[in-house]
PDB file of N, H, CA, C and O in Angstrom:
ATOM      1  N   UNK A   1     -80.134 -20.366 -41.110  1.00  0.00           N
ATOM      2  CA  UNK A   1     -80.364 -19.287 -40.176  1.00  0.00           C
ATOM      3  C   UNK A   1     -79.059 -18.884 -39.482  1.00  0.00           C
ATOM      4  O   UNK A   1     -78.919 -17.663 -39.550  1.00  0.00           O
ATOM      5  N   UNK A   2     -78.075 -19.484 -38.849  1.00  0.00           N
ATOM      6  H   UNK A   2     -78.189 -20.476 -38.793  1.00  0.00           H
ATOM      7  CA  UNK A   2     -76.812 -19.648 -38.682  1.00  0.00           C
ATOM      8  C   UNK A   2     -76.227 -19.040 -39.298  1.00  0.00           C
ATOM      9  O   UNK A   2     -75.449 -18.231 -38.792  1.00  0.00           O
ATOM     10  N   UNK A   3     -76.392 -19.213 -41.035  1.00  0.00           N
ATOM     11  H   UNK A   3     -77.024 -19.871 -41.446  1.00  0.00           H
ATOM     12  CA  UNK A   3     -75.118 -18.153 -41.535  1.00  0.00           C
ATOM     13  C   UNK A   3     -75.614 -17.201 -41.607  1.00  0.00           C
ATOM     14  O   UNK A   3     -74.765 -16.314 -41.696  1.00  0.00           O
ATOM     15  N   UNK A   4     -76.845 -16.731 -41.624  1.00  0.00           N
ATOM     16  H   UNK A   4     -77.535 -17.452 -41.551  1.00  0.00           H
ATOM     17  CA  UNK A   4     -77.293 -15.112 -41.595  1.00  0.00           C
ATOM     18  C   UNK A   4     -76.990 -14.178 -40.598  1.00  0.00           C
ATOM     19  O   UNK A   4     -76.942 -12.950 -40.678  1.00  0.00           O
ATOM     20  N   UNK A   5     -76.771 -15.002 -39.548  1.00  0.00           N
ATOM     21  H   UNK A   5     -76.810 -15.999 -39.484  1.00  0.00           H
ATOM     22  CA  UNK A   5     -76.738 -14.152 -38.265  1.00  0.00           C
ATOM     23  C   UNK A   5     -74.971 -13.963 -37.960  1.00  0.00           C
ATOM     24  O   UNK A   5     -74.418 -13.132 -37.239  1.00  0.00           O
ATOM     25  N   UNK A   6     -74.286 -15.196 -38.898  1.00  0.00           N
ATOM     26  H   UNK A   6     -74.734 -15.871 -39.484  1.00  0.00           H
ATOM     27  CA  UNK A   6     -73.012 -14.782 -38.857  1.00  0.00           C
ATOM     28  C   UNK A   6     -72.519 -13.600 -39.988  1.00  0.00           C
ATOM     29  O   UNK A   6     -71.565 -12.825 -39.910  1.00  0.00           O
ATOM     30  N   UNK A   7     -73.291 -13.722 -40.810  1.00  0.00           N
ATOM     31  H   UNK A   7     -74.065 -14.352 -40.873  1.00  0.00           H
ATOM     32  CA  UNK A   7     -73.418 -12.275 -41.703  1.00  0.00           C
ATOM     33  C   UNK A   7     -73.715 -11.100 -41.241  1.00  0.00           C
ATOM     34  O   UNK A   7     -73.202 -10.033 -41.577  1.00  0.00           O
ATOM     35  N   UNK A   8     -74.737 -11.319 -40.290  1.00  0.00           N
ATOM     36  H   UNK A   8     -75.154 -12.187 -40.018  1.00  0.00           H
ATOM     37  CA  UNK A   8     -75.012  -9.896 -39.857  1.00  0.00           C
ATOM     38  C   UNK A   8     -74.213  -9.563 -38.790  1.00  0.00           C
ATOM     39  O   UNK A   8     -74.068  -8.341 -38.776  1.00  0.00           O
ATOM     40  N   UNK A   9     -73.565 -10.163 -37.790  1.00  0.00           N
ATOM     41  H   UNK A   9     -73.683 -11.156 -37.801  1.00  0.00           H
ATOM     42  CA  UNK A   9     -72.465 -10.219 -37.020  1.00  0.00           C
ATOM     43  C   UNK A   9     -71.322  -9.338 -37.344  1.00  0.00           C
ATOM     44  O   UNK A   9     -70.871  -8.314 -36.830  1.00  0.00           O
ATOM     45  N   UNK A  10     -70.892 -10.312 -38.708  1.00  0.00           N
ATOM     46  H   UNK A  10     -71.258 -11.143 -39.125  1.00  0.00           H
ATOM     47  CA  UNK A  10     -69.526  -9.166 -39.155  1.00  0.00           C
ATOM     48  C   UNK A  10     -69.988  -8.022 -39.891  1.00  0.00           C
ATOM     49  O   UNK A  10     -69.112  -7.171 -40.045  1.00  0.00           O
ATOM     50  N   UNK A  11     -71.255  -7.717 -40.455  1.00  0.00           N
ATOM     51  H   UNK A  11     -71.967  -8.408 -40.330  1.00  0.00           H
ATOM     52  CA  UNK A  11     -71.642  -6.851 -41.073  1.00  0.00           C
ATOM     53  C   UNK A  11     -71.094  -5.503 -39.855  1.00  0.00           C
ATOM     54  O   UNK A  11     -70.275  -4.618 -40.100  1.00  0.00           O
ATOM     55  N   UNK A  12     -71.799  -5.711 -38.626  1.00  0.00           N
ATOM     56  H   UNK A  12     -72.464  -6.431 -38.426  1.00  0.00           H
ATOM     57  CA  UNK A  12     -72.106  -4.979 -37.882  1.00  0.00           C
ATOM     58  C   UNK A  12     -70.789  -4.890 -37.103  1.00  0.00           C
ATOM     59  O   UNK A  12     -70.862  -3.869 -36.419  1.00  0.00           O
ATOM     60  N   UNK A  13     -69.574  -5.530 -36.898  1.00  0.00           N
ATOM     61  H   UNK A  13     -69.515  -6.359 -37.454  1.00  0.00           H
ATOM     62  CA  UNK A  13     -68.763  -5.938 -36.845  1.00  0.00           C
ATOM     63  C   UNK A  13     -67.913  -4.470 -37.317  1.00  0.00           C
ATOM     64  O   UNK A  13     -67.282  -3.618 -36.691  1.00  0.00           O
ATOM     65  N   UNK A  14     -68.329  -4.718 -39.023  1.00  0.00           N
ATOM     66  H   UNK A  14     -68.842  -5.409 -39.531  1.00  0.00           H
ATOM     67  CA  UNK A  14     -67.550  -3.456 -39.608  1.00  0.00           C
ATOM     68  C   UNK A  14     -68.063  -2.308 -39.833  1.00  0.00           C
ATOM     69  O   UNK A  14     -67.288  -1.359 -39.949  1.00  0.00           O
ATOM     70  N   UNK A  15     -69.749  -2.055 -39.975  1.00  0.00           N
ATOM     71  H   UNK A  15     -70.379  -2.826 -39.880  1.00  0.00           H
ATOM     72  CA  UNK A  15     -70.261  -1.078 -39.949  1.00  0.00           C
ATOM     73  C   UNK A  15     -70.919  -0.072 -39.146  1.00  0.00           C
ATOM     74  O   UNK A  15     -71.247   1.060 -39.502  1.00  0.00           O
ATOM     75  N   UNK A  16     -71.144  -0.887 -37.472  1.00  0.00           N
ATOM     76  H   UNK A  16     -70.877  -1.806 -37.182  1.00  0.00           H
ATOM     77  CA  UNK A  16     -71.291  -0.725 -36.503  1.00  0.00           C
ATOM     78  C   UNK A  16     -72.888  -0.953 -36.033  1.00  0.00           C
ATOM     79  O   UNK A  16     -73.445  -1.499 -35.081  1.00  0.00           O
ATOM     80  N   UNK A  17     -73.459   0.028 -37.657  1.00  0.00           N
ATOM     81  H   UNK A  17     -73.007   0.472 -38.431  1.00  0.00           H
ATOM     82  CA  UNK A  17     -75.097   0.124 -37.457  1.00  0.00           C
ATOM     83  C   UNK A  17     -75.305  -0.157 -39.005  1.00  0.00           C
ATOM     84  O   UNK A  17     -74.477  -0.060 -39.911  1.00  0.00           O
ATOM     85  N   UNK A  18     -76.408  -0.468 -39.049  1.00  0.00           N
ATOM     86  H   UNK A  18     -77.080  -0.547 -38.313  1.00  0.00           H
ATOM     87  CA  UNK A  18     -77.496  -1.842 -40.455  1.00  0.00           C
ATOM     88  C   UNK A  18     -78.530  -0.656 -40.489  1.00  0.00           C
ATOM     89  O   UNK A  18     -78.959  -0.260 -39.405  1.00  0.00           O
ATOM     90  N   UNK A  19     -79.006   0.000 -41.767  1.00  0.00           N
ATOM     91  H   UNK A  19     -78.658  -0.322 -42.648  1.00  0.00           H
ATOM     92  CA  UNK A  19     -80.444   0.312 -42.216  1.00  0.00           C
ATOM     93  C   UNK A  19     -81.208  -0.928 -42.573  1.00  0.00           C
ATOM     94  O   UNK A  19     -80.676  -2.005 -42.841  1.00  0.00           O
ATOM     95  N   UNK A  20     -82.498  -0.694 -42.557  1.00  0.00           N
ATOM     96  H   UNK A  20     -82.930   0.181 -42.340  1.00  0.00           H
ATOM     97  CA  UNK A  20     -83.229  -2.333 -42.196  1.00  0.00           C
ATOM     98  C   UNK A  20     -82.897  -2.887 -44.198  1.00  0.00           C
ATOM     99  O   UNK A  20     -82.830  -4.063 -44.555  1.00  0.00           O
ATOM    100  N   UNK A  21     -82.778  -1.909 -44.958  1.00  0.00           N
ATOM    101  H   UNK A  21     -82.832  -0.954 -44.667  1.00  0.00           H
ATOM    102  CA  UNK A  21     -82.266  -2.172 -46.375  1.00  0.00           C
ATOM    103  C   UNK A  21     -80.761  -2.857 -46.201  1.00  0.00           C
ATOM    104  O   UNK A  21     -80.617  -3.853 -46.909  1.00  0.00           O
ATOM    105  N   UNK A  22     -80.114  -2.652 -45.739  1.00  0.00           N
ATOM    106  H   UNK A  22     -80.232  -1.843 -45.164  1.00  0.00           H
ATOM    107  CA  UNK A  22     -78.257  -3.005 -45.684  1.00  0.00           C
ATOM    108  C   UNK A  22     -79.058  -4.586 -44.994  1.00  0.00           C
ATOM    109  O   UNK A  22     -79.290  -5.501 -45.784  1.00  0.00           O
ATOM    110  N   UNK A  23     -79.289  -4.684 -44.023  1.00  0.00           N
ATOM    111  H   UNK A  23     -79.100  -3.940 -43.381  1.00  0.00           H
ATOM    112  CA  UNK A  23     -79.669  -5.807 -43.011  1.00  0.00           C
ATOM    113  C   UNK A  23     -80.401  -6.832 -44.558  1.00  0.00           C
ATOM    114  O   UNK A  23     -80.127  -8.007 -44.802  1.00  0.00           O
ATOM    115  N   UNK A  24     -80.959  -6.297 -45.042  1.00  0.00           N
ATOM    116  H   UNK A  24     -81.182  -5.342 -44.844  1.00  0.00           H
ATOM    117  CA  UNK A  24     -81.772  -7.681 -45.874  1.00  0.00           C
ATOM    118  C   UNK A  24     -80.169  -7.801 -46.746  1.00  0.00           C
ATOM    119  O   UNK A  24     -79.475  -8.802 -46.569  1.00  0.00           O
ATOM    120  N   UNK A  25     -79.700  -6.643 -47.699  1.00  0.00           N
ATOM    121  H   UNK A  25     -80.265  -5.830 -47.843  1.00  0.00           H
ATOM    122  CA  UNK A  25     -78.726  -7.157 -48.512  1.00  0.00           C
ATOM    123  C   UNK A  25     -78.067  -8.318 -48.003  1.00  0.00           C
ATOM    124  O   UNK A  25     -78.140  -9.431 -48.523  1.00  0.00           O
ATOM    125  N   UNK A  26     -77.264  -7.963 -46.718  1.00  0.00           N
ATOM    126  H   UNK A  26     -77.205  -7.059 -46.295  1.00  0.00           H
ATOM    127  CA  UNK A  26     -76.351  -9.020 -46.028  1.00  0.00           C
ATOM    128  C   UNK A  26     -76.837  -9.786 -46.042  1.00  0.00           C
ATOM    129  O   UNK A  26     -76.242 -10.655 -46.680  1.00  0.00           O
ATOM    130  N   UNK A  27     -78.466 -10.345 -45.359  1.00  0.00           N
ATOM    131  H   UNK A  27     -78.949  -9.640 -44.841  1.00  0.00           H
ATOM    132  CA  UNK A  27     -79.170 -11.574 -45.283  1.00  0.00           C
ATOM    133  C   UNK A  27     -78.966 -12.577 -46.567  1.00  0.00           C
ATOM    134  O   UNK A  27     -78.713 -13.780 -46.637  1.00  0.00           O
ATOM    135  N   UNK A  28     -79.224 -11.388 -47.713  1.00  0.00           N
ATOM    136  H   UNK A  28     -79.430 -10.411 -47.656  1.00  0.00           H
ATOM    137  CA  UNK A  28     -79.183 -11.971 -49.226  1.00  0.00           C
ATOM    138  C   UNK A  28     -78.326 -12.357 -49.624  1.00  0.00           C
ATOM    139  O   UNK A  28     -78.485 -13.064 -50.619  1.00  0.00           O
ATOM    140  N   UNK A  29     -76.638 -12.106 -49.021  1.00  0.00           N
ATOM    141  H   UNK A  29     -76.509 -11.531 -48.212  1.00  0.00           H
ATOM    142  CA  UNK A  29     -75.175 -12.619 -49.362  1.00  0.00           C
ATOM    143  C   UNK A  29     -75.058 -11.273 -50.230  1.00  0.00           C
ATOM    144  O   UNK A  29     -75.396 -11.566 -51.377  1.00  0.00           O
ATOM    145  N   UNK A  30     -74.884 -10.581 -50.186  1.00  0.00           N
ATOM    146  H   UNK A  30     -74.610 -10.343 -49.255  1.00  0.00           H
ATOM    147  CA  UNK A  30     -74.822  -9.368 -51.131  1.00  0.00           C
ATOM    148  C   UNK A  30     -74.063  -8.277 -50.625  1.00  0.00           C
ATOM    149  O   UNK A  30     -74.759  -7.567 -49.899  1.00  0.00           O
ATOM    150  N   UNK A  31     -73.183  -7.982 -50.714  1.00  0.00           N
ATOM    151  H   UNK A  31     -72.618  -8.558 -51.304  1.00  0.00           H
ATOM    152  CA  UNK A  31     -72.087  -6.466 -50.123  1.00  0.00           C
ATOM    153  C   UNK A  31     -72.840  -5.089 -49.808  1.00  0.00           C
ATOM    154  O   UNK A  31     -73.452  -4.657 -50.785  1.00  0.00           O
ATOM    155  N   UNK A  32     -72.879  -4.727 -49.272  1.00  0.00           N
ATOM    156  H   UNK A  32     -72.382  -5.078 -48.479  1.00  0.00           H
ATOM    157  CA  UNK A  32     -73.293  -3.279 -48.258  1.00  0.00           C
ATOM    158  C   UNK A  32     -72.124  -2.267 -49.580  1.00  0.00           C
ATOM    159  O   UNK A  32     -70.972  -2.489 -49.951  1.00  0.00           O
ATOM    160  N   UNK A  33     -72.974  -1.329 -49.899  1.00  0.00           N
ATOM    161  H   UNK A  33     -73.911  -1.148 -49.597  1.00  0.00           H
ATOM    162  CA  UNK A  33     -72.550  -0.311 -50.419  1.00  0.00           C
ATOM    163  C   UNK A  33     -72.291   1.187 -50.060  1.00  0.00           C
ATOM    164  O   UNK A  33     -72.914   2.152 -50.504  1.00  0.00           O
ATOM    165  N   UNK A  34     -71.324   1.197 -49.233  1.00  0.00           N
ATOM    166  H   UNK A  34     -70.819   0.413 -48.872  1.00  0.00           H
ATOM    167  CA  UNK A  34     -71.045   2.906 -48.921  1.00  0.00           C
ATOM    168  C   UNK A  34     -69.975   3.089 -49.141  1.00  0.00           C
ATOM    169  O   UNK A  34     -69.244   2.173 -49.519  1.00  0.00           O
ATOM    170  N   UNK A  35     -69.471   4.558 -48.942  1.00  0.00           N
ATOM    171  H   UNK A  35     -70.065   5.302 -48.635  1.00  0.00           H
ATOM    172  CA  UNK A  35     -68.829   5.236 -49.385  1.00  0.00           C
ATOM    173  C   UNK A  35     -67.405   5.081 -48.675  1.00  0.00           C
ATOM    174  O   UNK A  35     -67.539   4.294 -47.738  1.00  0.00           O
ATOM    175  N   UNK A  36     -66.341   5.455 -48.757  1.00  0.00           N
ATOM    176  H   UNK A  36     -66.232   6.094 -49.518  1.00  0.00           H
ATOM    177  CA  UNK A  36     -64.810   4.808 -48.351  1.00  0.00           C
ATOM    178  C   UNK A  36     -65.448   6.233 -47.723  1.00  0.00           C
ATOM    179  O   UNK A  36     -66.070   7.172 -48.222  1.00  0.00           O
ATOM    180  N   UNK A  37     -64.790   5.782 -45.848  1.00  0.00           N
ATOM    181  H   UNK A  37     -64.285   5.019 -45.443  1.00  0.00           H
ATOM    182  CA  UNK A  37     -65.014   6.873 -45.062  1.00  0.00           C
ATOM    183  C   UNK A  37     -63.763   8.287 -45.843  1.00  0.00           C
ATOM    184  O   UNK A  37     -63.751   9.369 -45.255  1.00  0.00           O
ATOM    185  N   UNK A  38     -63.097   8.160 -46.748  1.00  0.00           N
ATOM    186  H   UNK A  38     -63.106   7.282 -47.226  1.00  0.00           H
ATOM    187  CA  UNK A  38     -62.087   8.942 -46.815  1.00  0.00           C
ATOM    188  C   UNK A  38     -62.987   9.736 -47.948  1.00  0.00           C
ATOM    189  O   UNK A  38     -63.213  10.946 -47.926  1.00  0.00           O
ATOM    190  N   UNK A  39     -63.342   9.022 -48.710  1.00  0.00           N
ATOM    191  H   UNK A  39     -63.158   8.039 -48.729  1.00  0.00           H
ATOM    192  CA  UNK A  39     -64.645   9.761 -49.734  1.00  0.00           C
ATOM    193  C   UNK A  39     -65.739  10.848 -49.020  1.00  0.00           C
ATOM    194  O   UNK A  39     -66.236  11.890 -49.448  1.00  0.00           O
ATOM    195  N   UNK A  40     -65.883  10.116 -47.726  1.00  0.00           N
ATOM    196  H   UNK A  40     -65.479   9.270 -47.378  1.00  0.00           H
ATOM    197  CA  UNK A  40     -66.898  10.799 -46.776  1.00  0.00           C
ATOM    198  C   UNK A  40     -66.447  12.238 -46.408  1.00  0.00           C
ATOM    199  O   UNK A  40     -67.159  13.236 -46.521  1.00  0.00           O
ATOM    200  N   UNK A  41     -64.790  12.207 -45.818  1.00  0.00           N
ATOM    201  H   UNK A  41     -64.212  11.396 -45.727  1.00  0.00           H
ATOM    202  CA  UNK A  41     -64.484  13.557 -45.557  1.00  0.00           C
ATOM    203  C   UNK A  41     -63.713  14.620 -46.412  1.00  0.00           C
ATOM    204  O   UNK A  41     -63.416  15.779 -46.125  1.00  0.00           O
ATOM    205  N   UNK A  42     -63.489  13.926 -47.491  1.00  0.00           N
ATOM    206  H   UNK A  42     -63.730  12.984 -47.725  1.00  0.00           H
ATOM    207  CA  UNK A  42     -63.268  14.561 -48.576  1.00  0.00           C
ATOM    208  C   UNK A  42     -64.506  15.551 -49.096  1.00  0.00           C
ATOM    209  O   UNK A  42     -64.378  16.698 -49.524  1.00  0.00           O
ATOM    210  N   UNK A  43     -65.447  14.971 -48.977  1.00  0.00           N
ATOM    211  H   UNK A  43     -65.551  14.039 -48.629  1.00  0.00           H
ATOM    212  CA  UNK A  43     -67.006  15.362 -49.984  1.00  0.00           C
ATOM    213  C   UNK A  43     -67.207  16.408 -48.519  1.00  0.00           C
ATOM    214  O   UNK A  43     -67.557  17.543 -48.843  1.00  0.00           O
ATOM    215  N   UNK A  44     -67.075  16.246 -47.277  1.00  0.00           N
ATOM    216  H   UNK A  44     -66.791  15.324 -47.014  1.00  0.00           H
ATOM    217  CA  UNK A  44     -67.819  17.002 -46.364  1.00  0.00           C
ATOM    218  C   UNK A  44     -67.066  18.468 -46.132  1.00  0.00           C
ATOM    219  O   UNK A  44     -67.456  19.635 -46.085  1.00  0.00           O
ATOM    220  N   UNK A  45     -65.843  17.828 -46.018  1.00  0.00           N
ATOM    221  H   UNK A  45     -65.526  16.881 -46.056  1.00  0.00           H
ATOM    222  CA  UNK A  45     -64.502  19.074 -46.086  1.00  0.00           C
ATOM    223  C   UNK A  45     -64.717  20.004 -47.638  1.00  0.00           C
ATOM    224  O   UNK A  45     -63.677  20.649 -47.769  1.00  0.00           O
ATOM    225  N   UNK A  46     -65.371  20.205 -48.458  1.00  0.00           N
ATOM    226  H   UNK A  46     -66.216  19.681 -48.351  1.00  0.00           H
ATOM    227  CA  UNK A  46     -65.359  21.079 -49.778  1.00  0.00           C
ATOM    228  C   UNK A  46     -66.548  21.499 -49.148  1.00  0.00           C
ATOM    229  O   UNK A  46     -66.897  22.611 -49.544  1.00  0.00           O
ATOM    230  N   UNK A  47     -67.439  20.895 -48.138  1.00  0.00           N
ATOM    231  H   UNK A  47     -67.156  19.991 -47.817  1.00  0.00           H
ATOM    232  CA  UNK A  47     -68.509  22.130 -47.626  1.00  0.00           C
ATOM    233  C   UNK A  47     -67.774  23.095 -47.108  1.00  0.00           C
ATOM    234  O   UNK A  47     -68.115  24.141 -47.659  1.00  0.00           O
ATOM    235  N   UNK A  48     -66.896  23.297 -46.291  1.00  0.00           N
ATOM    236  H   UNK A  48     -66.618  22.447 -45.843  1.00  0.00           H
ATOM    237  CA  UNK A  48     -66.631  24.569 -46.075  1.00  0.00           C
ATOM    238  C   UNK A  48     -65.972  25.201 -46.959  1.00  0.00           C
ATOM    239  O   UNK A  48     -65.599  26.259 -46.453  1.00  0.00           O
ATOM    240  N   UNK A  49     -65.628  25.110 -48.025  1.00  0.00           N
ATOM    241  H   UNK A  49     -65.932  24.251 -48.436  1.00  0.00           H
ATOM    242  CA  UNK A  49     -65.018  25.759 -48.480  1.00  0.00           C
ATOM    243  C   UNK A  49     -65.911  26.397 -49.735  1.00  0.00           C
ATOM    244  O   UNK A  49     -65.852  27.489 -50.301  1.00  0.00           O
ATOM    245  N   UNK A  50     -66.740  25.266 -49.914  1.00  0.00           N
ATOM    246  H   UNK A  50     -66.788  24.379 -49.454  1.00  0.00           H
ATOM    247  CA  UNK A  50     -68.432  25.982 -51.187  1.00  0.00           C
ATOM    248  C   UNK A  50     -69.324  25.899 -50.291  1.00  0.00           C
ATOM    249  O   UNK A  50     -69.708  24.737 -50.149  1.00  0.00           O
ATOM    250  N   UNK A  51     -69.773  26.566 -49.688  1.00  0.00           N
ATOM    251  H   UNK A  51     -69.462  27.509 -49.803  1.00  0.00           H
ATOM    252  CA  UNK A  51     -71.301  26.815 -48.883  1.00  0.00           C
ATOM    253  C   UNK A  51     -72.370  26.218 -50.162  1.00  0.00           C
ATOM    254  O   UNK A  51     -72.269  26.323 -51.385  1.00  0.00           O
ATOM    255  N   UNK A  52     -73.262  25.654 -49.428  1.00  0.00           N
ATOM    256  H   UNK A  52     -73.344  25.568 -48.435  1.00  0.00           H
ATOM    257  CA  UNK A  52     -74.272  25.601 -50.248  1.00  0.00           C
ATOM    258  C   UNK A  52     -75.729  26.351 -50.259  1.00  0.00           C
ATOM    259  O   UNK A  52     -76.628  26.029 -51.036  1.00  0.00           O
ATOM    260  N   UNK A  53     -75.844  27.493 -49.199  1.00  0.00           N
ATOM    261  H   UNK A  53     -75.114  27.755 -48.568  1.00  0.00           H
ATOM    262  CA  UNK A  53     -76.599  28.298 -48.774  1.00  0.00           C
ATOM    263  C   UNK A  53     -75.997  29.055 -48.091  1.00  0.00           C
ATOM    264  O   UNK A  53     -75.206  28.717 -47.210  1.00  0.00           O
ATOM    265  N   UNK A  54     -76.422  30.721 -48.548  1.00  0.00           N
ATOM    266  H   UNK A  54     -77.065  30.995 -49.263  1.00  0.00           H
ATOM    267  CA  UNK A  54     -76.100  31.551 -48.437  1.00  0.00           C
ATOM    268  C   UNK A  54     -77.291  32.341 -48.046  1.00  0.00           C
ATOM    269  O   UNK A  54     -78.250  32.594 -48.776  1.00  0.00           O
ATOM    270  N   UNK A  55     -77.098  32.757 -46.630  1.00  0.00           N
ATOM    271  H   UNK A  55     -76.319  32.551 -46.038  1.00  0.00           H
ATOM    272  CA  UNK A  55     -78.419  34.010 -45.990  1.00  0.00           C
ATOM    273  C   UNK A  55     -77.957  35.307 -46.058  1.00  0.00           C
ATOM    274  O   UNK A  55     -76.803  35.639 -45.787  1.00  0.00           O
ATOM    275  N   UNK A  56     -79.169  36.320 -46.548  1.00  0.00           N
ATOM    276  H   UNK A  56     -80.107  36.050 -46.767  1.00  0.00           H
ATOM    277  CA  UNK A  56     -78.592  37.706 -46.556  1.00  0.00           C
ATOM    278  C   UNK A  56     -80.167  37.633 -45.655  1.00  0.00           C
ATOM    279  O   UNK A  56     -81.210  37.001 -45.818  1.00  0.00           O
ATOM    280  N   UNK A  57     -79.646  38.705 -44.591  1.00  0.00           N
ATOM    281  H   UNK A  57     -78.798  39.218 -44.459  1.00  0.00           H
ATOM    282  CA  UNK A  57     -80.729  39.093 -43.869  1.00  0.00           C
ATOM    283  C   UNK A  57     -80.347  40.853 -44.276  1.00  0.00           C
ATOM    284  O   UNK A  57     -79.295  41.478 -44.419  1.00  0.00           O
ATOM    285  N   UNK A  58     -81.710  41.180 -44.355  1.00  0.00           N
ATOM    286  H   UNK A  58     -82.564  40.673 -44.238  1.00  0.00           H
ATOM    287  CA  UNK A  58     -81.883  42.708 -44.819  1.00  0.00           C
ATOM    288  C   UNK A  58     -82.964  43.428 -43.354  1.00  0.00           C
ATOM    289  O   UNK A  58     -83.887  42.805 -42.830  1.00  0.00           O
ATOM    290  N   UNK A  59     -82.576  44.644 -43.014  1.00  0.00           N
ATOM    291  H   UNK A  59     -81.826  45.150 -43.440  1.00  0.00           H
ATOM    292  CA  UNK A  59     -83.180  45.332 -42.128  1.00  0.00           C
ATOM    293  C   UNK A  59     -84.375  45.539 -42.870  1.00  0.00           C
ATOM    294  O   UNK A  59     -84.534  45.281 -44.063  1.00  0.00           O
ATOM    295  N   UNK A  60     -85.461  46.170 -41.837  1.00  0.00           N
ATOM    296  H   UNK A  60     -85.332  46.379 -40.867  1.00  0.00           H
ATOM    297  CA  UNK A  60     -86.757  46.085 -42.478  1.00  0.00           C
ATOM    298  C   UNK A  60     -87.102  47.212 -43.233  1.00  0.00           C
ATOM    299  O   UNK A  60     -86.685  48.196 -42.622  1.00  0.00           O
ATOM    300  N   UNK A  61     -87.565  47.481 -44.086  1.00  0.00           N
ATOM    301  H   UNK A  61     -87.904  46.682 -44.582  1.00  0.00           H
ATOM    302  CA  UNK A  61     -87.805  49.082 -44.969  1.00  0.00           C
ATOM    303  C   UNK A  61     -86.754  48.680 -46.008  1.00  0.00           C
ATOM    304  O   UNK A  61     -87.168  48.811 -47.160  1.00  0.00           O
ATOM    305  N   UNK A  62     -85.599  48.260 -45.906  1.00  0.00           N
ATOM    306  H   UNK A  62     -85.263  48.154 -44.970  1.00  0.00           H
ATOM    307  CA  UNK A  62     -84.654  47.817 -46.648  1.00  0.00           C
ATOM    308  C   UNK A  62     -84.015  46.601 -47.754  1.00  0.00           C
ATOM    309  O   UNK A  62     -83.628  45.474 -47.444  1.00  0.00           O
ATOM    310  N   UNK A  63     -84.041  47.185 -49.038  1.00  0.00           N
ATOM    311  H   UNK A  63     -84.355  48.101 -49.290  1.00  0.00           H
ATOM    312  CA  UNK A  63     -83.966  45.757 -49.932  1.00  0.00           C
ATOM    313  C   UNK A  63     -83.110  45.584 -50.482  1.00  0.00           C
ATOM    314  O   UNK A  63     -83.004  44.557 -51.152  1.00  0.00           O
TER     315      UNK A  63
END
């Protein structure tokens, strides 16, 4: 019980916050899988530049 809670310690340590799925992995001795925060703003930063939705609002009578 001891080493779980020292697992979840540094887990939280480095990830800050556990989905109750991440929380069992660690329990299990098993590595937390996400994304290199640099992957994160790489992938978020090409949203602005490709929208992924596009609104056309049209006046009414008008198509």
């Amino acid at each position: 019980m001891q080493r779980e809670h020292q697992l979840l310690a540094e887990a939280l340590l480095e990830y800050e916050t556990l989905s109750a799925e991440e929380v069992k992995q660690v329990i299990a001795g098993k590595k937390i899988k996400r994304p290199n925060p640099a992957e994160v703003r790489r992938s978020t930063d090409s949203l602005h530049h490709n929208p992924l939705v596009r609104i056309h609002i049209f006046e009414e009578g008008r198509k």
